[in-house]
N, C-alpha and C positions, 0 to 999 in steps of 0.2 A: 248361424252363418257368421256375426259378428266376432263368436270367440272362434271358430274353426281359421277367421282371421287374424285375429290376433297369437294364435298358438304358431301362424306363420313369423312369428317375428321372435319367436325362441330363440335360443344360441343351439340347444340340442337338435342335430340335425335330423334324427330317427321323428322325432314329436314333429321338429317341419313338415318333416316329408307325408307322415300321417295326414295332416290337417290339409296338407295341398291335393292331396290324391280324392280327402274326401268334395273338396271343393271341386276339383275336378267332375264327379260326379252327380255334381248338382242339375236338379229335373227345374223346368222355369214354374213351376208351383214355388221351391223357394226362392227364386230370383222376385216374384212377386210378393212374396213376404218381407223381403229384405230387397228393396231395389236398390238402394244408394250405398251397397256391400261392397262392393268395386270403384266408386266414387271416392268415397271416405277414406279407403284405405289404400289408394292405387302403390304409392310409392314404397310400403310393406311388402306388398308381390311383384313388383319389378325392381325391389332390391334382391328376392330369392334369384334372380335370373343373374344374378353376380354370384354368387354362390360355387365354392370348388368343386363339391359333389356332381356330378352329372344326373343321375337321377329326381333332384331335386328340382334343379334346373328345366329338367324335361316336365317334373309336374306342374312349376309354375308357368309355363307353356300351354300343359292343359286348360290349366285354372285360367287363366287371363283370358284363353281364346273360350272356354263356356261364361265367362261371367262378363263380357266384354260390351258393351253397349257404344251406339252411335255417338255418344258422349265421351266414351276415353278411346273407342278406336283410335285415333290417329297419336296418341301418345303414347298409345302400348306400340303401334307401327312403330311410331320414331324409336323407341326403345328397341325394338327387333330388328332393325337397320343399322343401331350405331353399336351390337354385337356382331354382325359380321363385316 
C-alpha cells in the first residue's frame, strides 16, 4: 500500500494512473494492514486531483473516497469543494 502510494507521486502519468486504480481497489483487509496509508500521505493524492489528465483525476477520486477515514474526511471534503 505504502509504495502503490508513493508511485502516486511520479511525474509519469500512465504509472499514476496505475497505482491510483489499484488503490482504488483496495478490500478493508488492506486498510487494516496499513491504516495510517491515507494519513501519512493525504497531500500526494489530493495533489493527483490537480492533475490535467481527467482520468487520473477520476481515480484519485476513487482512491480518497475507499481509503477515506473519519480522520481526513473533512479535508478530502474541503478539497472537493474548493474544486468546484
Amino acid at each position: 500500500m505504502h509504495l502503490l502510494v508513493k508511485f502516486t507521486g511520479v511525474k509519469e502519468p500512465n504509472i499514476k494512473y496505475l497505482a491510483l486504480e489499484c488503490l482504488s481497489k483496495a478490500q478493508p483487509f488492506h486498510l487494516l494492514a496499513c491504516p495510517n496509508v491515507l494519513k501519512d500521505n493525504l497531500n500526494i493524492l489530493l495533489s493527483c486531483l490537480k492533475e490535467p489528465d481527467i482520468s487520473i483525476r477520476k481515480s484519485a477520486i476513487d482512491s480518497l473516497f475507499t481509503l477515506a477515514t473519519s480522520e481526513t474526511s473533512s479535508e478530502i471534503i474541503n478539497e472537493f469543494l474548493d474544486h468546484l
